[in-house]
C-alpha positions as CSV (number, residue, x, y, z in Angstrom):
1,X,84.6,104.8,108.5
2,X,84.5,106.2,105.0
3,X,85.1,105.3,101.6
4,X,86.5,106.7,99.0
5,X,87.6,106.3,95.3
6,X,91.3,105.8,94.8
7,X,93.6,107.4,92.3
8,X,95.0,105.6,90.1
9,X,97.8,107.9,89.5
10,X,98.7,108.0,93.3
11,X,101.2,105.3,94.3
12,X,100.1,105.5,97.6
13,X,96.5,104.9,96.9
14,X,97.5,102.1,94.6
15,X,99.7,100.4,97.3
16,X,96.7,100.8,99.9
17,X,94.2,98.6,97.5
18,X,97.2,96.1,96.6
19,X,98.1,95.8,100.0
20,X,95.4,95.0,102.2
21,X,94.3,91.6,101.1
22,X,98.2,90.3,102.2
23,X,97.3,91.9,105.8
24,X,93.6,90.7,105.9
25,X,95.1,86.8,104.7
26,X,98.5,86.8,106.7
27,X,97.5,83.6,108.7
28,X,95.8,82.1,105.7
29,X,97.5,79.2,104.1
30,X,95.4,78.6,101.0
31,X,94.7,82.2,100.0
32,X,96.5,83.1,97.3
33,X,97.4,87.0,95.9
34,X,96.9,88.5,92.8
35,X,99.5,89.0,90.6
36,X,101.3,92.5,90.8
37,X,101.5,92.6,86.7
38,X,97.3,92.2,86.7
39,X,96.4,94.8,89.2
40,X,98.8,97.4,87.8
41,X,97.8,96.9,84.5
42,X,94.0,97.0,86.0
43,X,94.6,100.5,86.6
44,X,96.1,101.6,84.2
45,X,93.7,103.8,81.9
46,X,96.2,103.7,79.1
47,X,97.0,100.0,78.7
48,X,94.5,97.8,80.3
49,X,92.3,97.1,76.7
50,X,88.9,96.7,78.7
51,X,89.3,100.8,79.1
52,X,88.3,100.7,75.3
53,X,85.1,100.5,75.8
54,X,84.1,100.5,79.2
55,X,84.5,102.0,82.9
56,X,85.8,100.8,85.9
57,X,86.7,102.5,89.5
58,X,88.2,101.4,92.3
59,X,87.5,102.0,96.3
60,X,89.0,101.5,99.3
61,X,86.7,101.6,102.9
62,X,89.3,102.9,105.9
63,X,88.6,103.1,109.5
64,X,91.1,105.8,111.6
65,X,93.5,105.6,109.0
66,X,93.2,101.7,108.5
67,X,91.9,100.1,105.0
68,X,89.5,97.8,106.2
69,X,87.7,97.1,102.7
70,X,88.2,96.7,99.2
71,X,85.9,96.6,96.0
72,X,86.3,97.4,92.0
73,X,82.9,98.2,90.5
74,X,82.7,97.8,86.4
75,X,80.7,98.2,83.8
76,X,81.7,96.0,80.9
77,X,79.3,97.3,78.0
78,X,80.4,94.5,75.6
79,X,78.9,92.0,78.0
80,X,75.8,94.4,78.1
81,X,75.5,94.5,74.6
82,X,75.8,91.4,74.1
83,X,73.4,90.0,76.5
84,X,71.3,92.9,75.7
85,X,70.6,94.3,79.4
86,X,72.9,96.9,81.2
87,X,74.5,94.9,83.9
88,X,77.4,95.9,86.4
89,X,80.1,93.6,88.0
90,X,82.0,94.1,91.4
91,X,85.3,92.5,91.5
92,X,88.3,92.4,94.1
93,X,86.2,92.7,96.8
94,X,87.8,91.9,100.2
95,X,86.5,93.2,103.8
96,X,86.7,92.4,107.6
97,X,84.1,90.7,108.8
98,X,81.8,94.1,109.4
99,X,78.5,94.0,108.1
100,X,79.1,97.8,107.9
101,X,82.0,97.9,106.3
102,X,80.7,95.1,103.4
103,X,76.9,97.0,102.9
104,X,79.4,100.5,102.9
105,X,81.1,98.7,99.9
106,X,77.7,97.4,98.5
107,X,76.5,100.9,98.3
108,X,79.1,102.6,97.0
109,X,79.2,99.9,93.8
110,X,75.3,100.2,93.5
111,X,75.1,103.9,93.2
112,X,78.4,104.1,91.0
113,X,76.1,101.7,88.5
114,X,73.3,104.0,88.9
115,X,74.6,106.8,86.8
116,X,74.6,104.3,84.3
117,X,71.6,103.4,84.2
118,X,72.4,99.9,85.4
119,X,69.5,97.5,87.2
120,X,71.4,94.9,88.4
121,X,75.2,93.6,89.3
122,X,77.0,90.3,89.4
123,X,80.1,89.4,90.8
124,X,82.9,88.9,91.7
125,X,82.9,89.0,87.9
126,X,85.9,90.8,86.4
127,X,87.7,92.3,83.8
128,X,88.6,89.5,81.3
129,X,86.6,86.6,80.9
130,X,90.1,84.7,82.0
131,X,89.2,86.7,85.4
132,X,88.1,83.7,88.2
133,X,84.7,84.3,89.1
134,X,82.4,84.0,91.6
135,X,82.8,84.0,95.5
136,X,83.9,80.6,97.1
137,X,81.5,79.3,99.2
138,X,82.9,75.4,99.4
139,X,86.5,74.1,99.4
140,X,88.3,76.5,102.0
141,X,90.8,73.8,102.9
142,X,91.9,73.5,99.5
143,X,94.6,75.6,97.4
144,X,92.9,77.6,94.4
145,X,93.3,76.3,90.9
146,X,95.2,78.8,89.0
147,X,93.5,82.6,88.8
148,X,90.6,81.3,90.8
149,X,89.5,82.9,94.0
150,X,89.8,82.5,97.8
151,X,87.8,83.7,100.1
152,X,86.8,83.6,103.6
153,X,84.1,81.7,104.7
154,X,82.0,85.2,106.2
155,X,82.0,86.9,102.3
156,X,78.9,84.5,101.6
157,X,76.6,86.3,104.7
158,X,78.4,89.7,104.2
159,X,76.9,89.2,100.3
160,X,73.5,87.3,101.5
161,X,73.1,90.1,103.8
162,X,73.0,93.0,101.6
163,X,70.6,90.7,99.5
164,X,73.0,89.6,97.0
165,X,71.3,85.7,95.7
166,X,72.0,83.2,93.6
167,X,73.0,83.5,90.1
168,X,74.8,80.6,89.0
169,X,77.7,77.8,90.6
170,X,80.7,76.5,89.1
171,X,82.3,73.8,90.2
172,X,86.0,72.4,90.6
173,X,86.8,68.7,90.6
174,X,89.8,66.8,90.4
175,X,90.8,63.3,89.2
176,X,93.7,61.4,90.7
177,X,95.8,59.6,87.8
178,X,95.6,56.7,89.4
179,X,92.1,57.2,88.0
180,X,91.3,54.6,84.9
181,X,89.1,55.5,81.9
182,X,87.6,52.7,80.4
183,X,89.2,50.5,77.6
184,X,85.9,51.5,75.2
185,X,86.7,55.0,75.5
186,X,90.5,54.5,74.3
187,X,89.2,52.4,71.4
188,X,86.2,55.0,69.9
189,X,89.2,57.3,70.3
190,X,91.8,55.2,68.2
191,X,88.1,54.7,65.3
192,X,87.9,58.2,65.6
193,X,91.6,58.9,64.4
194,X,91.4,56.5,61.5
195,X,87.8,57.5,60.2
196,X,87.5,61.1,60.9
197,X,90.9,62.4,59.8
198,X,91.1,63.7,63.3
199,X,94.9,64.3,64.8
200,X,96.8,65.8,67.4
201,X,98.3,68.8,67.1
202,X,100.9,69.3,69.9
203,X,103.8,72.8,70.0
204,X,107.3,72.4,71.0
205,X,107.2,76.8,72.3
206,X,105.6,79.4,73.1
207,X,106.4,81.5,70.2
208,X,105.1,78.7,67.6
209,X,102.0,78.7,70.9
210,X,101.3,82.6,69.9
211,X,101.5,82.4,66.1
212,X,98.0,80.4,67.2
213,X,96.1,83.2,69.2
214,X,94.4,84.9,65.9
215,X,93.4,81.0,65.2
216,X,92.4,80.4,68.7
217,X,90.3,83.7,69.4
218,X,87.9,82.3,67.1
219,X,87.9,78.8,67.8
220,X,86.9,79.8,71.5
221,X,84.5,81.9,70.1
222,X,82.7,79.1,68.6
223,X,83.2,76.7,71.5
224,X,81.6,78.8,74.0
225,X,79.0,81.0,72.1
226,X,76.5,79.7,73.6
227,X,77.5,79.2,77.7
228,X,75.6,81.2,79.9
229,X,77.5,84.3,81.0
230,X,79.8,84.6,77.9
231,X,80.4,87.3,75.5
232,X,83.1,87.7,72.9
233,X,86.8,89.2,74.2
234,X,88.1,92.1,71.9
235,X,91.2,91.2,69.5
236,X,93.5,92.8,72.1
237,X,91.8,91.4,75.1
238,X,92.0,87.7,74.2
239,X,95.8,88.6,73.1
240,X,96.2,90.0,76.6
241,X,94.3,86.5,78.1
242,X,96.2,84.3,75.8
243,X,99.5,85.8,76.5
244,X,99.4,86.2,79.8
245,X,98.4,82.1,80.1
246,X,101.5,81.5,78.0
247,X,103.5,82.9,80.2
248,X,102.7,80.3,82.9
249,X,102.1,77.1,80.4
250,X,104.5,74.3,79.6
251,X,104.3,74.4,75.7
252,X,104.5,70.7,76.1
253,X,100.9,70.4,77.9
254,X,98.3,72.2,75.2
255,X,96.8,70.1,72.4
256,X,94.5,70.7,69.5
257,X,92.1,68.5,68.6
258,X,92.4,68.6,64.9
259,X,90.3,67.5,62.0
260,X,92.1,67.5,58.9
261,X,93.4,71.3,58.6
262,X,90.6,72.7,60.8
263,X,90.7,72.8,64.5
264,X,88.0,70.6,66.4
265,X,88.8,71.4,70.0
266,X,91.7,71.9,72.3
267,X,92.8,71.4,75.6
268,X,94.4,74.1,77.7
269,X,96.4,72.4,81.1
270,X,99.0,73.7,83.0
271,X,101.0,73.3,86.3
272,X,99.7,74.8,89.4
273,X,102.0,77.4,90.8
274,X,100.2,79.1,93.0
275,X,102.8,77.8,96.4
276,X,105.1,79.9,94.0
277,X,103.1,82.3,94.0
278,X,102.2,82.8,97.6
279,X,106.2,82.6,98.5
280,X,106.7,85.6,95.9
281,X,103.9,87.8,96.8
282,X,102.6,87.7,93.6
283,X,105.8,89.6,92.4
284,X,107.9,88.4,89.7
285,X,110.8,90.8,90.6
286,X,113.1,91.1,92.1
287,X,113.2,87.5,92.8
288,X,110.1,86.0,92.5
289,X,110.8,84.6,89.0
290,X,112.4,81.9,91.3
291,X,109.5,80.9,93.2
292,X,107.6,80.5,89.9
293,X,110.0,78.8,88.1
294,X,110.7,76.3,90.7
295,X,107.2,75.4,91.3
296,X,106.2,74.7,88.3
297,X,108.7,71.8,88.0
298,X,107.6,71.1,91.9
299,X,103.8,70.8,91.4
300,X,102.2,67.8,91.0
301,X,98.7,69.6,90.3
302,X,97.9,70.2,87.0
303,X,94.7,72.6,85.7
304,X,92.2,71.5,83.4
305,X,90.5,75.4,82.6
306,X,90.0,75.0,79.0
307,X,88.7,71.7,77.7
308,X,86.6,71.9,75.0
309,X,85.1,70.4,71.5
310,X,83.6,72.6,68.4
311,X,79.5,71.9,68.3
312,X,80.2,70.4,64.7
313,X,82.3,68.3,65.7
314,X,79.9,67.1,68.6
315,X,78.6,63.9,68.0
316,X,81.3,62.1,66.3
317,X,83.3,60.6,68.6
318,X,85.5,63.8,69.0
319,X,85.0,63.2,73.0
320,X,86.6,60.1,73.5
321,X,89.8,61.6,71.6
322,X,89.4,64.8,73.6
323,X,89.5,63.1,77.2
324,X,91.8,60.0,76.1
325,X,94.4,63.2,75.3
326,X,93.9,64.8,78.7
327,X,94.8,61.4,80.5
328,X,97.6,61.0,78.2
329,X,98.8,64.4,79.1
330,X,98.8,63.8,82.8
331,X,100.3,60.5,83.1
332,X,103.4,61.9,80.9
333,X,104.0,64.8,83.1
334,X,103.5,62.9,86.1
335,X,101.2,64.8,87.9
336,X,99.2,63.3,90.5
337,X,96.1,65.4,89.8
338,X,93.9,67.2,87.7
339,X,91.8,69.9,88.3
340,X,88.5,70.5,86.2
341,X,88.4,74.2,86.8
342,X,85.1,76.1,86.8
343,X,82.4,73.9,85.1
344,X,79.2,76.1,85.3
345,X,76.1,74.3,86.9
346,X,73.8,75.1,83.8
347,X,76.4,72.9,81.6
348,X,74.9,69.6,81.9
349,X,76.6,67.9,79.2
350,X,80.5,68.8,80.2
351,X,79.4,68.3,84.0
352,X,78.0,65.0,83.1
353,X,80.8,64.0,81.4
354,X,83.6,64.6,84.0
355,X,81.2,63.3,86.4
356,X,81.2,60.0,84.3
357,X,85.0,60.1,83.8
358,X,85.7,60.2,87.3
359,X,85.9,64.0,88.5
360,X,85.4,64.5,92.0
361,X,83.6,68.3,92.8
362,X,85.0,69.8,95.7
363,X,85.1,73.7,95.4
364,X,82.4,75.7,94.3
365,X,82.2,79.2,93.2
366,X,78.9,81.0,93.2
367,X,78.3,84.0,91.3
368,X,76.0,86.8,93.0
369,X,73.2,88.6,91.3
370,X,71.8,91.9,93.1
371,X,68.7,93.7,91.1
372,X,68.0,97.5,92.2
């Protein structure tokens, strides 16, 4: 077995790290692929914005002319900067259930973050901050929420092995519509309206949706300062994030939370089409614009993976507005379910609120830390 660094200018090499996962998953039902657009752009040097100001390679482990591993290994030195430690992130990382072939992978990422003076990785961590993270280690009979991972059950001992532990869960819950807030909530809501000069603001398409991202970049900013694990996207990354969501939202679904001309807080849903997905291979052509475009007015499954209120505008009944908008929003649409996507552990207050408003955890995602 050996491994070796794939070049991104070599369509063959390319193919061989897109390829594999659909090989290693074939008889997997709820694994679903990467986009085609994402990868590509990935590695491509030129376009892909996190190339700015950062470094990435990619590796591929083969066994008598077989690929029988995957792995990305990153250094992101925004995120460093901003958490003021040089830290590496693997990402894409897919294997056969080898110990060899996963601690062969290890390796290789640990002494490509070597040479940059790096102590310790995380991962799977990726590119973008709109990248799913962390490796699933509960809820393998269960689809993915949009851009979240899938994993076999073996990753967690191939990563525990190596010594990768702990560094942080988040947690995926749904609530069924059939689910009933409390009259109190709806009423603090309605107060809120009329006292606060809070109101909805709701967008009829994408375009008048994009005329928002400048608006929105900060906003998010603010929102999520002060999460563990965040650090602020470029201007052309969170255009890249934002876009790229748009091109899967119903402009119907999105709402801002708005007090007078300001905006307070937002929520982010949309349908998930990841069946679509999986029956177009992650392709959107030649024909898997169909797939996609018939799922999302299939799916009755809609994510929740922005949901959020400004700290200043914490405290004064903002909430009950905010979660009385995201019932409204599913029993319009008719979906049967919402998904809270990715609610980190360490965020007691939103994880005590879904708890409260009736969200049921049932996938978790834990996020690896390895210290050298």
């Amino acid at each position: 077995m050996k491994i070796r660094k794939i070049d991104p200018l070599i369509k063959s090499d390319i193919n061989k790290f897109k390829e594999f996962p659909f090989d290693l998953y074939k008889a997997c039902d709820n694994w679903v692929p990467t986009m085609d657009s994402e990868l590509t752009l990935a590695l491509d040097r030129n376009k892909h914005p996190f190339y700015q100001h950062s470094e990435a390679d990619f590796f591929i482990a083969e066994s008598e002319g077989q690929v029988v591993g995957r792995i990305v290994a990153i250094y992101n030195r925004n995120y460093s900067h901003f958490h003021h430690s040089p830290i590496g992130f693997f990402y894409y990382f897919d294997a056969i259930d080898d110990l060899e072939v996963s601690n062969s992978l290890f390796d290789t990422a640990v002494n490509w973050a070597k040479q940059f003076d790096i102590k310790h990785i995380l991962g799977p961590k990726g590119m973008l901050r709109s990248n799913g993270v962390g490796l699933l280690i509960e809820g393998f009979d269960y689809l993915p929420a949009m851009g979240n991972l899938y994993n076999f059950p073996y990753y967690q001992k191939l990563l525990e092995s190596y010594g990768f532990v702990k560094e942080t869960d988040h947690l995926t819950g749904y609530m069924d519509s059939s689910h009933q807030f409390p009259e109190k909530l709806y009423q603090v809501a309605e107060k809120v309206k009329k006292r606060g000069n809070f109101w909805i603001k709701t967008f009829k398409s994408k375009t008048e949706m994009e005329q928002w991202i400048p608006v929105l970049n900060v906003v998010h900013h603010e929102a999520f300062v002060n999460n563990p694990g965040y650090y602020p996207s470029t201007k052309e990354e969170f255009e890249l994030l934002a876009k790229s969501l748009i091109q899967v939202i119903d402009p119907r679904l999105p709402k801002l939370i708005m007090k007078e001309k300001e905006v307070a807080g937002f929520i982010l849903p949309y349908p998930n089409i990841n069946r679509g997905v999986q029956k177009a291979k992650g392709k959107v052509w030649p024909t898997g614009w169909y797939h996609l475009l018939r799922e999302q007015h299939r799916t009755r499954t809609v994510d929740i993976n922005g949901l959020g209120l400004l700290p200043k505008y914490q405290g004064l009944g903002g909430n009950a507005l905010l979660y009385t908008e995201l019932e409204k929003t599913v029993r319009q649409h008719n979906f049967e379910k919402a998904e809270i996507v990715q609610v980190d552990e360490k965020n007691f207050m939103s994880k005590s609120d879904m708890e409260t408003l009736g969200s049921n955890w049932y996938k978790r995602h834990r996020t690896y830390r390895l210290d050298f």
